[in-house]
N, C-alpha and C positions, 0 to 999 in steps of 0.2 A: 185905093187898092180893092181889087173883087176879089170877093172871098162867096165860096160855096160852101154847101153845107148838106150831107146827107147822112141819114140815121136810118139804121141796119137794124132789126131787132134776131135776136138768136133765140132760139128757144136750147135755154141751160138751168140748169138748179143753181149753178152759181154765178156764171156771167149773165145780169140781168138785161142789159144795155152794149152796143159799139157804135160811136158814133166817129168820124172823120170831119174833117174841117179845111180846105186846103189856103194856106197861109201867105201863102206865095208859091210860084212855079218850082216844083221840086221840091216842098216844104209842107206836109203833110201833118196837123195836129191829129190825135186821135185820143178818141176814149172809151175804157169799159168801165163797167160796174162789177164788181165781184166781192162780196160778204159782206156790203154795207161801206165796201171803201169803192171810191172813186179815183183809179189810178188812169193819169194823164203820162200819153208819149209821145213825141214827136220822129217822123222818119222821114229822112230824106234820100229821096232818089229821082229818078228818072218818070216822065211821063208814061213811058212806053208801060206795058203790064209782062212784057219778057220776062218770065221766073231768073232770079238775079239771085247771087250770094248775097248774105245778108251778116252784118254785124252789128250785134249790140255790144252799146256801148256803155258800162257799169261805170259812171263817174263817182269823184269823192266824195268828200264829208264836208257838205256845205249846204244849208236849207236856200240855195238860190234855185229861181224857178228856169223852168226850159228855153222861155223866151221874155228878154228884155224890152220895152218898148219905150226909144228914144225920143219917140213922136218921129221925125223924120225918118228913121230906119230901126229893122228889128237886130239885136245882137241875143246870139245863143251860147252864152257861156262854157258850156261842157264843150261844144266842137269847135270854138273859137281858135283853140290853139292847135288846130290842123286844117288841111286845105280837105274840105269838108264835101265841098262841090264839086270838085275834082275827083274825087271817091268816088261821088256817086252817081257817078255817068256809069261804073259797072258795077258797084256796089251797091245794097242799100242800108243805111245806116240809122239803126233806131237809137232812142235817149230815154227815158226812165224819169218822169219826173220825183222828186223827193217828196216821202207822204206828210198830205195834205201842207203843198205848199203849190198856189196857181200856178198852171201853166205860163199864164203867159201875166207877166207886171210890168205897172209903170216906173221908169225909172226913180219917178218922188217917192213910189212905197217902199224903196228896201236905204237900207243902210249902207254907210261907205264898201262893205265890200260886196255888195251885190246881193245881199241874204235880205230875204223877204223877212219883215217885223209888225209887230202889232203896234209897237210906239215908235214912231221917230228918234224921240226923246230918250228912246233905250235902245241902245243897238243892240242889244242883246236878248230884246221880247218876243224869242219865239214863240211861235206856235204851242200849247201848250199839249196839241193832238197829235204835232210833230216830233214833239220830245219825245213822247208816250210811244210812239213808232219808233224811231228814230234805233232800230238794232237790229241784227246781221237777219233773222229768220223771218222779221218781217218783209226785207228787200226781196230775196230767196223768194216767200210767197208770192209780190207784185209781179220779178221780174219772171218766173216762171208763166205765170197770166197773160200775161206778153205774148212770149214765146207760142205757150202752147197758140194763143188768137191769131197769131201772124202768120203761123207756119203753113196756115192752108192756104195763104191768101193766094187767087195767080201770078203777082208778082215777087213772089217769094219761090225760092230753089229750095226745098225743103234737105235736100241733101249737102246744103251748105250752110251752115249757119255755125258763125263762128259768136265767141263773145271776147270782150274785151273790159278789162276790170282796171282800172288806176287807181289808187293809192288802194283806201278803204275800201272801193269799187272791187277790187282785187283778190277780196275774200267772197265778195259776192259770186263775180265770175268763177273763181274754183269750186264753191259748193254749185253752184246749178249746175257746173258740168258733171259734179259726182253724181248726183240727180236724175238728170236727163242726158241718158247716151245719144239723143239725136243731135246734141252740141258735135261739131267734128272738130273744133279746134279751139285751144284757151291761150287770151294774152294776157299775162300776169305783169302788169306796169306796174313800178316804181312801189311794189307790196311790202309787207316786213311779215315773214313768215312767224317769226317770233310773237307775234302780238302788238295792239297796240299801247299798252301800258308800258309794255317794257322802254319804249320810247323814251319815258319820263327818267326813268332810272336811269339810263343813258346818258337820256344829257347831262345830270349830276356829274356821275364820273367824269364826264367828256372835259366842261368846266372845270373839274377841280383837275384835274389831268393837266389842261390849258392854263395852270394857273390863274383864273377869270374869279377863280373861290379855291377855301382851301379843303383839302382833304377829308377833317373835321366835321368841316359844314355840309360838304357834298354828303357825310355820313350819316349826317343827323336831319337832311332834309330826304335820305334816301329812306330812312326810318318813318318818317311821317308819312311817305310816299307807302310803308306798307302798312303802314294804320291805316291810311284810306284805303285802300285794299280792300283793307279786310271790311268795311264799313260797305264796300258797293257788290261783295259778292252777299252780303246777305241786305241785299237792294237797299241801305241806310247812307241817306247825305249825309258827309260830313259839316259841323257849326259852320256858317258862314260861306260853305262851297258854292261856286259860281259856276257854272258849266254843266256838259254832257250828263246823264242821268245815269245811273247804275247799270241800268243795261245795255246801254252805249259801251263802256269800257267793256267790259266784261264778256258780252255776245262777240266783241272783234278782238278782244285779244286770246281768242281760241288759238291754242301756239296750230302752227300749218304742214309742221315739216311732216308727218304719217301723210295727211289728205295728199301731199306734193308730189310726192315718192307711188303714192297707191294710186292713183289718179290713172286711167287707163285713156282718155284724152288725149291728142297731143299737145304738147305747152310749149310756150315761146314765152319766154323770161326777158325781161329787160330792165335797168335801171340803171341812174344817174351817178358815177362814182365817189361822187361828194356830197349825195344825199346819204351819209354814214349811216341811216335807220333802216334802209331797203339794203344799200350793197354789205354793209356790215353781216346782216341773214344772208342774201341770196348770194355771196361768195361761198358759202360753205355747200348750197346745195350741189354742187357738181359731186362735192366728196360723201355725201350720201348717196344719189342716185347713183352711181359709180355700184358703189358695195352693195346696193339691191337689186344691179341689172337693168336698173331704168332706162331707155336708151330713146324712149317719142320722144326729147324735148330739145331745144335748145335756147343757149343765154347769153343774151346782149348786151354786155356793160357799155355805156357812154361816156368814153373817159371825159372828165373834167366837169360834168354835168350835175346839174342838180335833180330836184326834188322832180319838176316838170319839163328835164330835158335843161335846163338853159345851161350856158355856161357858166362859171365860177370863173369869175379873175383871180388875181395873185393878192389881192387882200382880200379874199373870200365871198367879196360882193356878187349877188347875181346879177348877170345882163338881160333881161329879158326880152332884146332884141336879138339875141341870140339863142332861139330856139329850136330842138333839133325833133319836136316831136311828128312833124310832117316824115322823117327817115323812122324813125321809132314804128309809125303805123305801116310805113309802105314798106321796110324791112318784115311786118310780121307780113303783110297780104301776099309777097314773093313769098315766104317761108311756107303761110298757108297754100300756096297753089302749087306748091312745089310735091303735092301729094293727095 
């Protein structure tokens, strides 16, 4: 495969570096420098340099890199699950890599779910630079850098430029639009406006509600659930804790419903009605925005749908051959053109 290679210098105080890389035909890597981080994106579009709307896209919470390397063919994660190429014959479609995790990896370095690690041995040795980023105001920082570096480029429409946030990504995409008014439009996927901790406390009830656990227990593990709490808002792991870092919980479970309501953007809501964490919140916002006057948005439930669109059968298994986010995206692009 030919691969070019050309490097831009800008004269900035804080973007030191832009370099491009093209990966394949339509498959553009790029990179800047700004404060000492190395923030990697990839966009795809069209050859042509026609100024084109443009959507980023805020994926979730997962330290997997932008592009996989199979050896025989490249797979990109974050746009796998929509017709990506087909986009962006009139769109272009930028990605975010997650800090400091390579753009681009070999399938042997990451673990069974696709998340780049330092040991094999430990599927769960991340990056230790990664952790240490790894919270709402850092992304906010990177993917503004983005933004601002893109918007001049000639194949960029600067009067279009939408964003698009899934799950965790979700909180991303609504703060840069409160940020920067030259966003024209927010797609809020699969979000939970409530926060992401409350998730935890949820399922307790959910189970013991389900019968799965009783009452009791669900109360007493909902108790320990606020002792860690309280241990990550004043940045202390709990003995023996495994996971996300304090400012991880904490940075994303800023509750959302003020920024949703105030947001002068337009927004296009959408989510899965069996993903209970996103539609459980985002059923009630119609009944806020209603009593504020809010009226830029609109909201997409997928009945029977999960967490990423798919279906839910009747013993609550997901199908993942049944996925609906290809209509998810092209329902917002109609909604966004529609004005």
């Amino acid at each position: 495969m030919k691969k070019s290679f050309s490097l831009i210098l800008f004269l900035s105080i804080s973007i030191c570096f832009y370099a491009q890389k093209q990966i394949e035909i339509g498959l553009f890597l790029h990179s800047i420098s700004n404060n000492n981080d190395t923030i990697d994106f990839i966009v795809c579009r069209s050859q042509e340099t026609t100024p084109k709307p443009t959507i980023l896209f805020c994926q979730g919470s997962s330290p997997t890199p932008l592009i996989v390397d199979f050896g025989e063919q490249l797979f990109i994660p974050s746009l796998n699950n929509f017709d990506y190429r087909e986009i962006s014959k009139e769109y272009n479609i930028v990605v975010i890599s997650m800090p400091h995790i390579p753009p681009i990896a070999q399938f042997e370095q990451l673990n069974r779910s696709l998340q780049y690690v330092s040991d094999l041995s430990d599927e769960h040795s991340f990056d230790l630079r990664y952790l240490r980023d790894n919270y709402l105001e850092k992304y906010i920082e990177r993917a503004e850098s983005v933004l601002l570096n893109i918007k001049n480029e000639s194949w960029v429409n600067a009067d279009k430029i939408a964003v698009i946030g899934h799950s965790q990504g979700s909180y991303i995409a609504l703060k840069l639009a409160q940020k920067n008014d030259f966003i024209h439009s927010v797609g809020y996927f699969s979000g939970n406006p409530s926060g992401r901790y409350t998730t935890k406390i949820r399922n307790e009830r959910r189970m013991a509600n389900a019968k799965q656990t009783t009452q009791k227990e669900a109360q007493e593990n909902i108790h320990q659930l606020y002792e860690e709490w309280k241990l990550f808002t004043r940045n202390e792991i709990p003995n023996g804790y495994m996971g996300d870092p304090p400012c991880t919980w904490t940075s994303f479970t800023l509750p959302l419903w003020e920024s949703l309501i105030e947001l002068k953007t337009p927004l296009f809501i959408t989510y899965g009605t069996m993903d209970t964490n996103s539609s459980e919140s985002c059923e009630l916002l119609p009944i806020y925005f209603e009593k504020y006057g809010k009226t830029n948005y609109k909201i997409l439930p997928f009945v029977g749908c999960g967490h990423n669109f798919e279906e839910i059968d009747e013993d609550g298994q997901p199908n993942f051959n049944k996925m609906h986010w290809n209509s998810a995206i092209n329902e917002f692009i109609i909604w966004w053109e529609s004005f």
